[in-house]
C-alpha positions in Angstrom: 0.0 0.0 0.0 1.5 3.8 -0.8 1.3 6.2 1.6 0.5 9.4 1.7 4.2 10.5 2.2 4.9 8.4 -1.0 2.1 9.8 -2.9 2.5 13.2 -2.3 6.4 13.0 -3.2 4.7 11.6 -6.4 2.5 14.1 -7.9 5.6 16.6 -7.0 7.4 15.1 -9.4 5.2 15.0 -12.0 4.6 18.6 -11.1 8.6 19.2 -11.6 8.5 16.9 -14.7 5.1 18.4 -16.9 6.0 21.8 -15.5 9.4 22.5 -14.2 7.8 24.5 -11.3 7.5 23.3 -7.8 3.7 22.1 -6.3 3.7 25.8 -4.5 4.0 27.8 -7.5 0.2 26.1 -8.3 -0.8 26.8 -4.9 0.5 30.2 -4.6 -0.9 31.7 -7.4 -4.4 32.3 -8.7 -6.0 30.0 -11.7 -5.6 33.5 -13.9 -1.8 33.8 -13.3 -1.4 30.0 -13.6 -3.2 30.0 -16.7 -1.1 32.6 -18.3 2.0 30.9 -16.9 0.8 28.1 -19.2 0.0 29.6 -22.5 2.9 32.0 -22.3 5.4 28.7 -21.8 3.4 25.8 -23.8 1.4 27.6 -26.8 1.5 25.2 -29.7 2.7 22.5 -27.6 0.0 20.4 -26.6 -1.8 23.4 -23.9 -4.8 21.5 -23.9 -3.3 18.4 -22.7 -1.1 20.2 -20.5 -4.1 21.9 -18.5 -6.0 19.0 -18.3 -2.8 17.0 -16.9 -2.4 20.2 -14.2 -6.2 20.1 -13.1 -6.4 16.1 -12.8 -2.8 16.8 -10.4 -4.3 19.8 -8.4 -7.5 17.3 -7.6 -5.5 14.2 -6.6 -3.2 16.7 -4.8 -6.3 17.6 -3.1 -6.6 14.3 -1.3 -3.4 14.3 -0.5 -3.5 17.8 1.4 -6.4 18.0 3.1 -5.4 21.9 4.1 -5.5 22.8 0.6 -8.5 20.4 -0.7 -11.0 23.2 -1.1 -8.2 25.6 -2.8 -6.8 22.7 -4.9 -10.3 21.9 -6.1 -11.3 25.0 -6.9 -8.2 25.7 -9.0 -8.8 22.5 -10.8 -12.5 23.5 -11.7 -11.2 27.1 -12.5 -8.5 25.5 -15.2 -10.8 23.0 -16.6 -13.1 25.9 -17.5 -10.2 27.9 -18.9 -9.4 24.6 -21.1 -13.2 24.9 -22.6 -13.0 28.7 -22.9 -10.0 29.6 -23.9 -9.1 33.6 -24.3 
């Protein structure tokens, strides 16, 4: 069975990995700052994919830190609806 020690050192690497930014830049900043971060640095290369990879992480992350759930989830909705919407 996987902790939740092992599974939170997990999704931080995938955060590293998919984004080369540390799990507290996406829990620092807003879904409108973290949305620009994205188009500005993966335009053309698959930003679609990449903001539905970063709102699936943000939700499982949720679980994972129960202090953030509601903030995690709610950036994870807002992205989604960016994904849909797009500017």
């Amino acid at each position: 069975m996987i902790t939740k020690a092992e599974e939170a050192e997990f999704y931080g690497t995938i955060y590293l990995l998919a984004f080369g930014k540390d799990r507290t830049f996406f829990y620092n900043n807003d879904s409108q700052f973290i949305y620009r971060f994205l188009v500005e640095n993966y335009w053309g290369e698959n930003l679609e994919l990449r903001i539905k990879l970063l709102s699936k992480l943000l939700y499982f992350d949720s679980f994972v830190h129960p202090f953030f759930k509601k903030e995690l989830i709610l950036k994870s909705k807002e992205l989604s609806q960016f994904n849909q919407n797009p500017e």
